[in-house]
C-alpha positions, 0 to 999 in steps of 0.5 A: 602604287609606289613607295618613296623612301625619303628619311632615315635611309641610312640613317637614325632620325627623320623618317619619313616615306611618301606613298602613291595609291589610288590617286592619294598621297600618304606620308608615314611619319615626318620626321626632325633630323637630329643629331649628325647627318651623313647624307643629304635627304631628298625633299617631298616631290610633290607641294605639302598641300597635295599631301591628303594625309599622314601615319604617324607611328608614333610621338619621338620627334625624329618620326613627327616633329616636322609636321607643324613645317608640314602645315607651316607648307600648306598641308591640310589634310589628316594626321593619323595615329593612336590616342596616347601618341595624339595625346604626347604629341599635344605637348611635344610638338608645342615644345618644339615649337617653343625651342624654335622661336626661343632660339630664333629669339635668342639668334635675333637679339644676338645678331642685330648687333652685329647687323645680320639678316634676321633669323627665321625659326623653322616654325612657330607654335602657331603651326604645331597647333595647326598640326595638332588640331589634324590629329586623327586618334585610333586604337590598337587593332582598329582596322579603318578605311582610310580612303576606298581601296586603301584600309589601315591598323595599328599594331603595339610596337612595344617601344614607347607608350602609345608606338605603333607598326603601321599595316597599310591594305591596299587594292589597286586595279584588282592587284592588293599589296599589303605594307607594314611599317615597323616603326621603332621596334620595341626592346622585350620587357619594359616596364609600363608599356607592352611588348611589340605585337607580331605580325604574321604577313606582309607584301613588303616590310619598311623596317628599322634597325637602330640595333641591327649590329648589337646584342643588348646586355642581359636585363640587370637587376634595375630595381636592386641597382638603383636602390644600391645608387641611392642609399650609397649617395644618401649614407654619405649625404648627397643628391642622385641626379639624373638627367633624363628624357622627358617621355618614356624613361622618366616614367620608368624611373618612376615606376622603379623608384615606387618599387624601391620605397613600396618595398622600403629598400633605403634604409635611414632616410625615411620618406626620401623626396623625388623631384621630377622638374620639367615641365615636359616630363611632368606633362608626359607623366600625367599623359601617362596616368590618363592612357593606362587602360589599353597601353599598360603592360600586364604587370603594370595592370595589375597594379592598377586593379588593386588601385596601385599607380605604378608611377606615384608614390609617397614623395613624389614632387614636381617643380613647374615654375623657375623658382620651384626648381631654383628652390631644390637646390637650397634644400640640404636635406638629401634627394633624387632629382630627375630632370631634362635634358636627357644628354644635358644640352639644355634645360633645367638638368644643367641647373643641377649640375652646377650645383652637385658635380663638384660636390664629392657626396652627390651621384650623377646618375646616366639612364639614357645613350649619350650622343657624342659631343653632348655634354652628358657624354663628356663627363661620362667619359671622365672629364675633370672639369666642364663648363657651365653658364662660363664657369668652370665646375670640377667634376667631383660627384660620382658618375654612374650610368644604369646600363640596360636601359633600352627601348628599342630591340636589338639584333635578336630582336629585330630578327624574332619580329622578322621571322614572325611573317608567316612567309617571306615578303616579296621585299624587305626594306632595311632603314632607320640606322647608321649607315654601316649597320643598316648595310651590315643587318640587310646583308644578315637578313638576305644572306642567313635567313634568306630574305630579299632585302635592301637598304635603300638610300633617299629619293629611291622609288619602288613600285608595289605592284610591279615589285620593281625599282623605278629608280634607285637613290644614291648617297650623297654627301652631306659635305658640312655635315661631314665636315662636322663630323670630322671636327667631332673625331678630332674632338675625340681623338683629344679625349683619347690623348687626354685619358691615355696621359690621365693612365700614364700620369697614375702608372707614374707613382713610385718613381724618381722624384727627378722624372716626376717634376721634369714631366709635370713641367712638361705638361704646364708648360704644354697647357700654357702654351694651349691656354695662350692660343 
């Protein structure tokens, strides 16, 4: 009976844990590293075919988008999950299969001029359809055997539609532990979706904690905001547009979009229109409407009983096609339009910034964390210019960002989920976020509420019935991914520089017109002298 910790360990994305019981060898999640990686993961150390099944918690792809590698391995065996996570996955890891091959597609063509080795995509839709077709679908509260001996239930984690924390029972030569995966723990009071469901006991608790080191912001007044964000843009004859993800936020901005026109708080714009273009969102959004029953929060059912869709209203358009979505932007009349991707990397929301950032009447609306590097991220910290397919666009548009926004718990949070176990676990097993934090929250929980608690690393291996380390993993370095981050922090020590000359250049007015010309030709001469490198 052991436990391998293979994934977010110390980090925020690729989870993944390998468990050993009764002869059987389970993955809960399996995970896409996303984004920057500070340490190196150990590989699963048994062939995929030898896999007999998986426990998804649930559909972001940082916890299931390698599972059609998985398969593309060997793996036959089931994948187990709620309805609406099947139900998300369906699509989203067709999508990512999509992105694999165009990208594979786009590096071939480019390389076969120059004589490269051809570039093979880590799958292809062939294996997300072999994946998909392993899915395995449950209820919330169903308590299943999963092999004899070892029994399973998925409990509301609050933090995406269909979410869940994952109780494993196991007995094993008359010895029972029971684990409980925490998953992604919810933020309190999300539209649509319900809040995390305690659990009040467990042997050894896997947990997350994305926010261990934070408090969130208290809730803001979401609805009165963004009908503020609205009417300003539309009074001065502009488009609000808002990148954003396409499972989970774009339905809350729907949800508090129908709020705004239910309780008509624009005012002189009639039945202003709301374009939703991503084929992917719009998918997720009918995978939404289908899962209400049993996955929708009281207040959303509610809704739903006096025949209300919380997340459809009068206006509502969706755009599938390539011209659909060419065609928003020849349309003057004024408009919301939500589109991926959510930090604006990709997709069809780059479409729509070319076309409204210069423009002084439009409002670029962020809902979501942009990650450093991305550019979402560049323009919210207040570039003057960015580009877009090789043109340089002025950023002229007012940017805005709808703070509060959060799906996942924080400190408070995680520890009210904690605290909830009727007793302390033999162990407490702190993962899923940045380094610093995942060592800050474990020492929080050991020392102030008095939990045994680690934070492992990956390749550490701990035996359940013993409640003992076999062996301990260590960090190791991932050197060019250090060596990335390194050129990411001298990408931002620049912006620093270049705000901290923006603040010099205002506090300027008013002085001797000798010393303004003399320091204006010190910076052309400056960006000369860049601009020829």
């Amino acid at each position: 009976m052991r436990l391998t910790f293979l994934g977010a360990t110390h980090e925020v994305t690729g989870s993944c844990f390998y468990l050993e019981a009764l002869g059987k060898h389970i993955l809960i999640d399996c995970g896409m590293e996303q984004g920057r990686d500070t340490f190196e993961n150990q590989e699963l150390p048994i062939p995929a075919y030898n896999v007999d099944a998986v426990l998804l918690t649930h559909a972001h792809m940082d916890h299931s988008g390698n599972l059609p590698l998985l398969c593309k391995q060997g793996f036959k065996g089931e994948i187990h999950a709620t309805g609406a996570t099947t139900a998300l996955c369906d699509i989203m890891l067709r999508d990512s299969a999509h992105i694999q091959m165009s990208e594979a597609e786009w590096r071939n063509r480019k390389g076969k001029r120059s004589g490269d080795k051809a570039f093979v995509p880590v799958y292809t839709m062939e294996d997300a359809l072999d994946a998909i077709r392993r899915f395995i679908p449950h209820e919330y509260g169903e308590r299943f055997e999963l092999y004899p001996g070892i029994e399973v239930r998925f409990t509301d984690a609050g933090h995406l539609l269909g979410s869940a924390s994952i109780e494993v029972m196991i007995n094993e030569d008359g010895i029972s532990r029971k684990l409980v995966f925490s998953g992604d723990i919810g933020n309190t009071g999300q539209p649509l979706i319900s809040d995390p469901i305690y659990i009040n006991d467990a042997d050894y608790v896997i947990m997350e904690s994305t926010y261990g080191d934070r408090y969130h912001e208290s809730k803001p007044d979401y609805v009165s905001e963004l009908s503020s964000i609205i009417q300003s843009t539309f009074d001065r004859g502009g488009n609000v547009v808002i990148p954003s993800f396409a499972i989970g936020r774009t339905q809350v901005l729907l949800y508090f979009i129908r709020k705004i026109k239910e309780d008509r708080l624009i005012k002189g714009h009639g039945n202003f229109k709301v374009y939703v273009d991503s084929p992917l969102a719009i998918e997720a959004t009918q995978i939404y409407e289908k899962n209400m029953l049993g996955y929708f929060d009281k207040d959303a059912m509610e809704l739903i009983n006096r025949g209300v869709n919380p997340i459809k209203f009068p206006g509502l358009m969706t755009s599938i096609t390539s011209e659909e979505s060419k065609a928003i932007n020849f349309n003057d009349e004024p408009k919301v339009i939500i589109s991926a991707a959510g930090m604006c990397d990709a997709g069809r929301i780059r479409h729509h910034l070319k076309h409204n950032l210069w423009r002084e009447d439009s409002t670029i609306l962020f809902v979501g964390y942009q990650s450093v590097g991305t550019l979402g991220r560049i323009i919210l910290d207040g570039a003057a210019e960015v580009k877009l397919f090789g043109e340089t666009i002025a950023v002229n548009a007012q940017i805005k960002r709808l703070s509060g926004v959060s799906g996942h718990a924080d400190k408070e949070g995680l520890t009210r989920w904690l605290q909830a176990f009727g007793k302390n676990p033999l162990k407490v097993f702190v993962v899923h976020g940045e380094d610093k934090v995942c060592d800050s929250f474990k020492e929080y929980i050991s020392n102030e509420l008095g939990y045994d608690a680690e934070a492992p690393y990956s390749g550490t291996v701990f035996d359940l019935a013993a409640n003992a380390f076999v062996l301990r993993g260590r960090p190791i370095p991932a050197e060019e991914k250090v060596r990335a981050a390194r050129a990411d922090n001298a990408f931002e020590r620049l912006l620093n520089a270049g705000r901290r000359l923006l603040a010099l250049i205002q506090q300027s007015k008013g002085r001797a017109s000798k010393d303004l010309v003399k320091f204006t030709g010190q910076i052309n001469s400056l960006c000369d002298k860049w601009e020829r490198r």
